[in-house]
C-alpha positions in Angstrom: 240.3 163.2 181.9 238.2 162.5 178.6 235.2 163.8 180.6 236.9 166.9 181.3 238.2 167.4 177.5 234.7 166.3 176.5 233.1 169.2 178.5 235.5 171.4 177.4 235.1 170.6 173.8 231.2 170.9 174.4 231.6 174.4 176.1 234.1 175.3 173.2 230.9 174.3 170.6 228.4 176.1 172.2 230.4 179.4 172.9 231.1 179.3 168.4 227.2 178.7 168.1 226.5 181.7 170.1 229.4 184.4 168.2 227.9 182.6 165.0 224.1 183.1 165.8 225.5 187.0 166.5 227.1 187.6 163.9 224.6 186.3 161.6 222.0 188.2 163.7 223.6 191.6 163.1 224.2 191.4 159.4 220.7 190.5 159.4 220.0 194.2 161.1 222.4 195.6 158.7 221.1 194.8 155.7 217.4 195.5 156.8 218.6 199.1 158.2 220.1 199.1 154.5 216.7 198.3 152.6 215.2 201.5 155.1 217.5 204.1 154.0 217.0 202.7 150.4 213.1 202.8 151.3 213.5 206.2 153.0 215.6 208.0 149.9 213.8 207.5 147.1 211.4 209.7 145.3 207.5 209.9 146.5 205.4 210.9 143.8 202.1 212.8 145.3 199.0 214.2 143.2 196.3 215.9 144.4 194.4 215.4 141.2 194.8 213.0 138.4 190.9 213.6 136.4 189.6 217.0 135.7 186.3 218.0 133.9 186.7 220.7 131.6 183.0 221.2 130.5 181.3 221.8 127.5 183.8 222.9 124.9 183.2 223.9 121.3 184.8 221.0 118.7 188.0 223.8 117.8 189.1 224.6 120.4 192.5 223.4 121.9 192.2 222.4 125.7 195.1 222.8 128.1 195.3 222.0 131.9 197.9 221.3 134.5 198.2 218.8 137.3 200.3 219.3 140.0 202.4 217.0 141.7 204.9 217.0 144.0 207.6 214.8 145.4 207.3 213.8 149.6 210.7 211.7 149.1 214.4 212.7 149.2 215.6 212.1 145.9 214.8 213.7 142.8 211.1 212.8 140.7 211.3 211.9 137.3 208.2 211.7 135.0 208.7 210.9 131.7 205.6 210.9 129.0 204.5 207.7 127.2 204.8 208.7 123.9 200.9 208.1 122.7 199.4 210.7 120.8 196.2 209.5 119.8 193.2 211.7 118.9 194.9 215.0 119.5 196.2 214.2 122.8 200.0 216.2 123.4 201.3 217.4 126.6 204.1 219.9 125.6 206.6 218.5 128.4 208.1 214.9 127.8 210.1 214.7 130.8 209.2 216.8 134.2 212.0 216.6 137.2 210.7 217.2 140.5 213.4 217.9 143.4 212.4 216.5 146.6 210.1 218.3 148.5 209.5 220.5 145.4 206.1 220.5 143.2 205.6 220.9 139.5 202.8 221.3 136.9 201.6 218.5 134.8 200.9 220.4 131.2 198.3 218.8 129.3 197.2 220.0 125.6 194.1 218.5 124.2 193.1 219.6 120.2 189.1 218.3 120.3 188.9 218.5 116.4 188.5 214.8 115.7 185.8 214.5 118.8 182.1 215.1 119.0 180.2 214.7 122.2 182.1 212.9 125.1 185.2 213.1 124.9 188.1 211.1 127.6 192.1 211.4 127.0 194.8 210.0 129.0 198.4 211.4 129.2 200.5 208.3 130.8 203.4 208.5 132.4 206.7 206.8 134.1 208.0 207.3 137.3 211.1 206.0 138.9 209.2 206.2 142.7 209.0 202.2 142.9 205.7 202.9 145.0 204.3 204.3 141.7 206.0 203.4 138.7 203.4 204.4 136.4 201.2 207.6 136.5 198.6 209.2 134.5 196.1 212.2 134.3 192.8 212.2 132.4 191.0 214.9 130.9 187.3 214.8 129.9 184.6 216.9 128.0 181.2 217.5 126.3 182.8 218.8 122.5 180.0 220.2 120.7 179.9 221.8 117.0 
């Protein structure tokens, strides 16, 4: 008779291990299908262009571009400017929303007073797409008198 209760106690064990290992198998799936959708809906900033040459320009003049980028994911794209200004840099837009699967322009203002020759200005942004949580466009020039 203890062989018996043994074996069943044994057969008791091993049937708990296996409900345990499953269970803890499919929260395991759970949580991983969890981190996809979380993956899956969240913004996905896209640019086509992030540096553009805007030739030989005379030292008054006020130069002004656009970017575009657009957002591949399923929640909405927020930019939002780094406020540096330095040597004339300004972008007129401090915070540009992109629906998903919408596309927006990226304004950039640049006054060239206080440059002579090559010039090179950055506009930096943040993003809440956590594949890209900083962005920035460059805009560069010969200024001449």
């Amino acid at each position: 008779m203890n062989r018996q209760r043994f074996k069943m106690i044994v057969l008791v064990c091993g049937a708990a291990a296996l409900l345990w290992v499953g269970w803890i198998n499919c929260r395991s799936s759970a949580a991983l299908s969890g981190q996809r959708r979380a993956a899956v809906s969240a913004p996905q900033l896209v640019a086509t262009s992030v540096r553009r040459d805007l030739g030989t320009v005379a030292r008054s003049a006020v130069l002004r571009t656009t970017f575009r980028v657009a957002n591949r994911g399923t929640r909405r794209l927020v930019l939002v400017e780094q406020g540096q200004r330095c040597c004339g840099g300004s972008v007129g837009v401090q915070e540009i929303i992109v629906p998903p699967g919408d596309s927006r322009d990226v304004p950039v203002q640049v006054d060239v007073g206080p440059w002579l020759g090559r010039m090179e200005q950055t506009v930096q942004y943040t993003t809440n797409d956590p594949q890209r949580p900083r962005f920035s466009v460059t805009v560069f020039a010969k200024v001449i008198r």
